[in-house]
C-alpha positions as CSV (number, residue, x, y, z in Angstrom):
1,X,39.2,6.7,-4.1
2,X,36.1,8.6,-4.4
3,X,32.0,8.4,-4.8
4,X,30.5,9.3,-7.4
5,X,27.6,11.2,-6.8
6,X,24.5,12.2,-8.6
7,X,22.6,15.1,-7.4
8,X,18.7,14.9,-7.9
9,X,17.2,18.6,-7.0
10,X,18.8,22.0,-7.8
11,X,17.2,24.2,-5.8
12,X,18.8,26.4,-3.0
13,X,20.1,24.2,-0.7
14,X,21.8,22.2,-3.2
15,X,23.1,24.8,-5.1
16,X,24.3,26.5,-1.9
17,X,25.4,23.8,0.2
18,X,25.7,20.9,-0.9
19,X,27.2,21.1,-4.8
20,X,30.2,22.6,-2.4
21,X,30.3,20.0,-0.6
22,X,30.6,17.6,-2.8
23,X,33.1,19.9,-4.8
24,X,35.2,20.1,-1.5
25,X,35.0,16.7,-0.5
26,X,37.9,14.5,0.0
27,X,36.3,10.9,-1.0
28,X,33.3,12.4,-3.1
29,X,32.7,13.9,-6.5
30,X,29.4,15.3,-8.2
31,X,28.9,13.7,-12.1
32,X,25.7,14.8,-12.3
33,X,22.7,17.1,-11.5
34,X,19.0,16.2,-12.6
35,X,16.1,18.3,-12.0
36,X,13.3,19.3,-14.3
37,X,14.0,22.5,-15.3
38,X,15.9,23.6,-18.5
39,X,19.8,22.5,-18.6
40,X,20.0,19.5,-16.6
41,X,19.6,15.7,-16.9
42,X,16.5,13.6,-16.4
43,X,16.5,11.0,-13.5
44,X,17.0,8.7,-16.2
45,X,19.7,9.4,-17.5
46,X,21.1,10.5,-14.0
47,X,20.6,6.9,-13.0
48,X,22.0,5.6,-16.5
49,X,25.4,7.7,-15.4
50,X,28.4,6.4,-13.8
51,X,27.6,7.0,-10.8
52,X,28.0,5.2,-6.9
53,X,25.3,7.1,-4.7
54,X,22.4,9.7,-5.7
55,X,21.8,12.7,-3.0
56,X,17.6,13.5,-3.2
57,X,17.0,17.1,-2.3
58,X,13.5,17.5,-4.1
59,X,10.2,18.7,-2.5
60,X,9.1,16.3,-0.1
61,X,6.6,14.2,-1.7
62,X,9.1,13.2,-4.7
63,X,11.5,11.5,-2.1
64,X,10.2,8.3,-1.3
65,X,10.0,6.8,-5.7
66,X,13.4,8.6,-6.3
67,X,15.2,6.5,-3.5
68,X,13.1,3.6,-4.3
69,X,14.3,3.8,-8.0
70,X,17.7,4.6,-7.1
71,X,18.0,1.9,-5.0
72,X,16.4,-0.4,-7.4
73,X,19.4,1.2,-9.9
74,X,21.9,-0.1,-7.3
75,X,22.7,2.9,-5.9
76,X,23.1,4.1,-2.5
77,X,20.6,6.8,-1.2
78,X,21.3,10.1,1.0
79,X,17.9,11.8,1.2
80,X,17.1,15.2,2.7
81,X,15.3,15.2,5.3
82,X,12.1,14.5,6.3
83,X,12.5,11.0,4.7
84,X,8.8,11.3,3.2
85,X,5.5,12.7,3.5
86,X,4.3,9.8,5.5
87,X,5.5,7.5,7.7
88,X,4.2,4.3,5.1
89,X,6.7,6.2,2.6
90,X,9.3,5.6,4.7
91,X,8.8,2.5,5.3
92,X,8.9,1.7,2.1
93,X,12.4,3.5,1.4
94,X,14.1,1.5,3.6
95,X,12.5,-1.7,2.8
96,X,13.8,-0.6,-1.1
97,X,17.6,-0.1,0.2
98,X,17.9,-3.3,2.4
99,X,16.5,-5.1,-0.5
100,X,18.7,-3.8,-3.1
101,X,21.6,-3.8,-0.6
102,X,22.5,-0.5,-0.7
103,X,22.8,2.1,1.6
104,X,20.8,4.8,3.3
105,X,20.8,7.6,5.1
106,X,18.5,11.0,6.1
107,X,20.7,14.1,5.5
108,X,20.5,15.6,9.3
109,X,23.4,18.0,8.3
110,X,23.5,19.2,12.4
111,X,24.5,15.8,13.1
112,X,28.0,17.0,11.7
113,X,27.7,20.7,12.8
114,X,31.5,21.0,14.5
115,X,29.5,23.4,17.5
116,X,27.2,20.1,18.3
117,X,29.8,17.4,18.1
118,X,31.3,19.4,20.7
119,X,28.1,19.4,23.0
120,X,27.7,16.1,23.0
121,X,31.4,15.3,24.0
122,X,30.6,17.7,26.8
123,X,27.5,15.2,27.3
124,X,29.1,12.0,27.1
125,X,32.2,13.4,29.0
126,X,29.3,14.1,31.7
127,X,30.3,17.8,31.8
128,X,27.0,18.8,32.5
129,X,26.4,16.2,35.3
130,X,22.3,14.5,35.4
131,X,21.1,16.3,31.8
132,X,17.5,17.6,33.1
133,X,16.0,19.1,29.9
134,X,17.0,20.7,26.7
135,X,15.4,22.7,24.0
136,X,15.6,24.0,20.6
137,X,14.4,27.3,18.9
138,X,14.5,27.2,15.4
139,X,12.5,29.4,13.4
140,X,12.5,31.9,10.5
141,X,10.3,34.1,7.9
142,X,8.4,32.6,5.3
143,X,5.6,34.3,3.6
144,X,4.1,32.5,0.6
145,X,5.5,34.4,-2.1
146,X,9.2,33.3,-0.2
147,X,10.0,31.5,-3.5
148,X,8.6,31.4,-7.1
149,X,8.1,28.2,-6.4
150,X,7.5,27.9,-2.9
151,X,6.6,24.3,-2.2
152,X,7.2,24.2,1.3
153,X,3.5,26.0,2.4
154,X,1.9,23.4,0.2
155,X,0.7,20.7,2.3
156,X,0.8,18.3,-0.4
157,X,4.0,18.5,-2.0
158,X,5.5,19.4,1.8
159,X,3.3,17.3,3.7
160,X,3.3,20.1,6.6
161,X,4.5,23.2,7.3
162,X,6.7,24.7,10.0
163,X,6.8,21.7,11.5
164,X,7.2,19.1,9.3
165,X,10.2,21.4,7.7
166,X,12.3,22.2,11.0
167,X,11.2,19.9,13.4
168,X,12.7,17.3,12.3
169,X,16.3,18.7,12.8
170,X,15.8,19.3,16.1
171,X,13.9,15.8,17.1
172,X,16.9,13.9,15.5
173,X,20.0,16.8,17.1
174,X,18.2,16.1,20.7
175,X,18.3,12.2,20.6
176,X,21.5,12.2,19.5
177,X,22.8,14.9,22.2
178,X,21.7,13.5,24.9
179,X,22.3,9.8,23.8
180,X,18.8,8.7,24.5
181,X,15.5,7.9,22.2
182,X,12.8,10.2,22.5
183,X,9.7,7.9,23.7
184,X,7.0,10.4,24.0
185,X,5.7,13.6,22.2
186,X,3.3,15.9,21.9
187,X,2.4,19.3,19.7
188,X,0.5,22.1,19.1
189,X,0.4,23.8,15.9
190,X,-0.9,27.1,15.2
191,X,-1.9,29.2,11.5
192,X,-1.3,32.8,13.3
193,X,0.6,35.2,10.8
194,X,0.1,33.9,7.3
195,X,-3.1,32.2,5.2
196,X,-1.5,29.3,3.7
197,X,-2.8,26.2,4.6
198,X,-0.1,24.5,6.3
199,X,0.9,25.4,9.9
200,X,3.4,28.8,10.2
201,X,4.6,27.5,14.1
202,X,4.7,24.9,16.6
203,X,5.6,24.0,19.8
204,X,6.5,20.1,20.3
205,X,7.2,18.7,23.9
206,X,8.2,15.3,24.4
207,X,10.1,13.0,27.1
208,X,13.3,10.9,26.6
209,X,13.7,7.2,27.6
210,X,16.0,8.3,30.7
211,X,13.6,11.1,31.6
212,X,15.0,14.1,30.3
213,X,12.4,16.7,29.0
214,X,12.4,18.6,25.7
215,X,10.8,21.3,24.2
216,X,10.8,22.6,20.6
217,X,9.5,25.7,19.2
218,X,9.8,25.9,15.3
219,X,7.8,28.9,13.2
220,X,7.7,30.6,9.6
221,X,6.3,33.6,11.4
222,X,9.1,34.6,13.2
223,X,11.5,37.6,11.8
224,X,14.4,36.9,10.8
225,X,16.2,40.0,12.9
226,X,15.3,37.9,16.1
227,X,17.5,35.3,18.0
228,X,15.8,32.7,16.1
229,X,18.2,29.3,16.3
230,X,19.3,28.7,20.0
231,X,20.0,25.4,21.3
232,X,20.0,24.8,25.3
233,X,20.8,22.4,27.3
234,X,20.5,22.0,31.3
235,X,22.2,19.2,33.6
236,X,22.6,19.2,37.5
237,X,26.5,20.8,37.0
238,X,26.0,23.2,33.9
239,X,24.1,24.1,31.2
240,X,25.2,24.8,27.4
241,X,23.8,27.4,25.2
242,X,24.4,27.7,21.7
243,X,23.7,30.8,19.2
244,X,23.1,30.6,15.2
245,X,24.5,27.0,15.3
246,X,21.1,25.1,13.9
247,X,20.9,25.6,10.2
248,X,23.2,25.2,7.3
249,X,26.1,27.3,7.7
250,X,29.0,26.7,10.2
251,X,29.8,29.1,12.8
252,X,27.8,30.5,15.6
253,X,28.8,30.4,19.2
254,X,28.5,28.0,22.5
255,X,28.7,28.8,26.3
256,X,29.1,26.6,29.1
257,X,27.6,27.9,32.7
258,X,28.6,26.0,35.5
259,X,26.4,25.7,38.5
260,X,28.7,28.2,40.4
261,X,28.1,30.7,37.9
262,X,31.2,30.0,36.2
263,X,31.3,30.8,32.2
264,X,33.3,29.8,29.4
265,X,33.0,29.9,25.6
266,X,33.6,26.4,23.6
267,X,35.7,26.2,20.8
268,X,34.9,24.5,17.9
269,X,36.0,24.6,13.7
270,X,33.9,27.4,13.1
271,X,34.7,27.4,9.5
272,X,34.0,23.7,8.1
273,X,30.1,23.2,6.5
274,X,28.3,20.5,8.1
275,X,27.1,19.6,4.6
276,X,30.7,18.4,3.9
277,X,31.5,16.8,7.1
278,X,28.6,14.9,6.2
279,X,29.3,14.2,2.6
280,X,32.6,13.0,3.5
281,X,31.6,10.5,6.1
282,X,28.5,8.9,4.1
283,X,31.1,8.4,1.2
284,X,33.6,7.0,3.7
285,X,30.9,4.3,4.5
286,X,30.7,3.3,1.2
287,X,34.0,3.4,0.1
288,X,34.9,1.1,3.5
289,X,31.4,-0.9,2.9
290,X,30.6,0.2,6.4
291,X,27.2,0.8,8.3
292,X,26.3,5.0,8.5
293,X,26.2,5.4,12.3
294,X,22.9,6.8,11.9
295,X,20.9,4.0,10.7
296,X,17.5,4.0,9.1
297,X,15.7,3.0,11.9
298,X,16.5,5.1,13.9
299,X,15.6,7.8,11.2
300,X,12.2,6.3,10.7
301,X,11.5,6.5,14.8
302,X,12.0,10.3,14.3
303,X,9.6,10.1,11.4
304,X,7.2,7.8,13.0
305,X,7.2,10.4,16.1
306,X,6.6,13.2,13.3
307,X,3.7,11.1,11.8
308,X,1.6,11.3,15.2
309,X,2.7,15.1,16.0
310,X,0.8,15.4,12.3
């Protein structure tokens, strides 16, 4: 058996990631694609399809009345992330796919990255012995003229900038890591290398509920030549470091340090896309009629913690 899926946004990162995905996929298959330019289907007639589930991967401020309407249209809702501009909006989503009875999720694709699944079995496992702190780099370069239509610098269609982009990731990767909610947090934003109006870096600090400390740096102004998407992690035993593992693409690398100075690499599937690891196991929730392990809640803490960082 499989989902049918209707894709809502063809910009890069659905063309890229996760049409193949979908095409790939053991328990999923793509009917149909709506956007608004030339070639493709309305929403309407998207939601009028014969389809099970509707993936939303437009510009930020259109994702809160696409899920609502394709939950209203009975069908179940993966949404990129962040869930909405605002922290209401979210609210709202979810209240639309409990009503409607369907399901919902936030499309955290480094929730399924093979490299972090591994970390956090070194976690749990308690490889690392008392986790002390962790924190995330994730950056890149984007000047305004990035795209043709470069929505993600315009603070209404994005609702932020750096931050609101690639934070996110890394606020919902650390809770899930380390096992623990992040209670507390804090940012600084800065407009240093480029004149749009939304921030171009930030550094967020916060505190889990067991104690553990966490720092993330995110940026636009940051070349892409530079180590620019590390992950670290330090317990009492060893510490993990991980290399070009946050973004879209598999691969990358991870190291394990020992306290005695001891070093080894971890292995992982290098070569499986966390867009389809994810595709397959949202389907396989619907197809069982099963909860998403990653509930909604928990997605709108991250966006409530987002919300007062903003």
């Amino acid at each position: 058996m499989t989902v049918r899926w209707g894709l809502v946004g063809a910009g890069w990162v659905a063309r890229d990631f996760v049409m193949p995905a979908m095409a790939q996929a053991r328990n999923a298959e793509l009917v149909g694609v709506a956007d608004c330019l030339p070639g493709y289907m309305s929403f309407e007639e998207l939601l009028g399809a014969d389809i099970d589930a509707v993936y939303v991967a437009t510009p930020n401020d259109t994702h809160a009345e696409l899920t609502i309407r394709a939950a209203q249209a009975g069908k179940h809702v993966l949404c990129e992330k962040p869930m909405a501009t605002t922290f209401t909006d979210a609210q709202a989503m979810v209240k639309a796919c409990a009503e409607a009875g369907v399901r919902y999720g936030t499309a955290f694709d480094q929730r399924f990255h093979a490299a972090h699944v591994a970390i956090r079995e070194l976690v749990v496992q308690g490889q690392l012995g008392t986790v002390t702190a962790a924190r995330i780099h994730y950056a890149c370069w984007l000047p305004a003229n990035w795209a043709a239509d470069n929505w993600r610098v315009d603070k209404q269609r994005a609702g932020g900038g750096a931050f609101m982009d690639l934070a996110p990731h890394g606020i919902d990767l650390l809770q899930w890591l380390l096992g623990e909610k992040l209670e507390q947090m804090m940012c600084l934003k800065q407009r240093r290398v480029f004149s749009y109006e939304v921030d171009d870096g930030a550094v967020a600090v916060g505190c889990m509920a067991g104690g553990q400390l966490c720092t993330l740096n995110v940026a636009y102004n940051c070349p892409d030549a530079f180590p620019r998407r590390t992950l670290e992690i330090f317990g009492t035993e060893a510490m993990v470091m991980a290399r070009n593992t946050m973004g879209q693409t598999a691969g990358g690398t991870v190291e394990l340090v020992t306290a005695a100075g001891e070093r080894r690499g971890v292995v992982f599937d290098e070569a499986r896309s966390p867009f389809l690891n994810q595709m397959e196991a949202f389907s396989q929730c619907i197809l069982q009629r099963t909860d998403f392990p990653f509930t909604p809640e928990r997605d709108l803490h991250t966006m409530e913690l987002i919300s007062r960082c903003l």
